[in-house]
Structures are given as structure tokens and as C-alpha cells.
N, C-alpha and C positions, 0 to 999 in steps of 0.2 A: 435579268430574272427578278430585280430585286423589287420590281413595278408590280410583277406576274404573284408574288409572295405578298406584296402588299393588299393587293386586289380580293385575292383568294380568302388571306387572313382574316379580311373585310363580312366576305360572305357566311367563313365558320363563324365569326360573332354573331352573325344576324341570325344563323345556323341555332346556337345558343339560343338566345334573345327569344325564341319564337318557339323552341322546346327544352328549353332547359337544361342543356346539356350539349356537350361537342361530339357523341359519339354516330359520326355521319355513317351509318352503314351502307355496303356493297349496292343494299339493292333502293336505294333513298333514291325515287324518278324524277325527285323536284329538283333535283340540282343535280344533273350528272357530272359536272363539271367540276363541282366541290367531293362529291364522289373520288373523282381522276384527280383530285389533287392531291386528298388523304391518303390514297393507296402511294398517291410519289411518295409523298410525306413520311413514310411507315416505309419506304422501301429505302428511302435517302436516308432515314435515321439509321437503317441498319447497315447502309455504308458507310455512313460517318463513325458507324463503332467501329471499322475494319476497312480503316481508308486503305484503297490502294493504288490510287490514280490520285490526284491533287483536285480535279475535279467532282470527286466524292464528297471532299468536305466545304467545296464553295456553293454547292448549292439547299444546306439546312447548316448552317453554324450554329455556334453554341449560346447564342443571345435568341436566333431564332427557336431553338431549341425550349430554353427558357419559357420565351414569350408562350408558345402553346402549350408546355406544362401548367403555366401558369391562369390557363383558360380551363386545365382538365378535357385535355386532347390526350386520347389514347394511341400509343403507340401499336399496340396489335388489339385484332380484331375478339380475341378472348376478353380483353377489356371491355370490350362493348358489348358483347353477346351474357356477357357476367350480369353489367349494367341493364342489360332490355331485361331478363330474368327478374331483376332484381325487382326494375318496378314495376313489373306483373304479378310479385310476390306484397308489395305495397299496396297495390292495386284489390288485392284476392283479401289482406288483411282488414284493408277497410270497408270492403262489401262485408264479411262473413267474421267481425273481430278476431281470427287467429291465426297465426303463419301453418298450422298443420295441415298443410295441405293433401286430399287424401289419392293414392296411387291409382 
């Protein structure tokens, strides 16, 4: 797995790199692949907080854990839907100079 982890890792950077940020959402078509790996990703993290097989915790340890906090990889998808919000709210501020957006 640890080739499968590196590979992947590989793609969220370039992921990064080309939009600025790591948060791959569900319905991203250009990579479905990095798609299926985030969702492991986010489903293994929440095994490794509540191992209960030994297999839980060999496949996201806690260096791998690290390495993608430290890219600003979000672990649930609130994260990222906060994030798209956010810079449609940046977006709206620099057309129109204000965040009040109106209802």
C-alpha cells in the first residue's frame, strides 16, 4: 500500500499546484481516482481514531497523517464545502467590494 499512498500523495499535490488547495471534492471528474482515494483517506482517518482491527491503523499512520495535514488536506467534506463557500465569498468581494452579500 505504501507505493498506492505514495502515488496518490503525488497527485493531491499536483491537485494543489494547479488549484490551490487540497480539497478534492466528491464530484471532481478529472481525477476520479484521487476522488476514491480521499474518500479512503477520510474514511481510514476515522478508523485510525477507533482502531479496532490492527489493520485499521496500518493503512493511514500517524506520519502519514501529518504529511497531509500538513498540505491542508481536509479530513470531512464540511471542510471543503466551508472552503468552496469561502472563495465564492472572495470572489463576490472583489467583483462588488463587500462581503454583504444580499439574500
Amino acid at each position: 500500500y505504501e507505493d498506492h499512498f505514495n502515488t496518490m500523495f503525488q497527485e493531491l499535490i499536483e491537485f494543489k499546484r494547479k488549484h490551490g488547495h487540497c480539497h478534492v471534492e466528491n464530484d471532481n471528474t478529472d481525477n476520479p481516482d484521487l476522488v476514491k482515494w480521499v474518500r479512503e483517506m477520510r474514511y481510514a482517518y476515522l478508523r485510525f481514531q477507533k482502531p479496532k482491527k490492527k489493520q485499521s491503523r496500518d493503512i493511514l499512520t500517524a506520519e502519514r497523517i501529518e504529511q497531509l495535514e500538513m498540505e491542508g488536506f481536509q479530513w470531512t467534506n464540511d471542510g471543503v464545502k466551508w472552503y468552496r463557500k469561502y472563495l465564492e465569498l472572495v470572489k463576490y468581494q472583489k467583483k462588488f467590494g463587500t462581503c454583504a452579500v444580499p439574500r
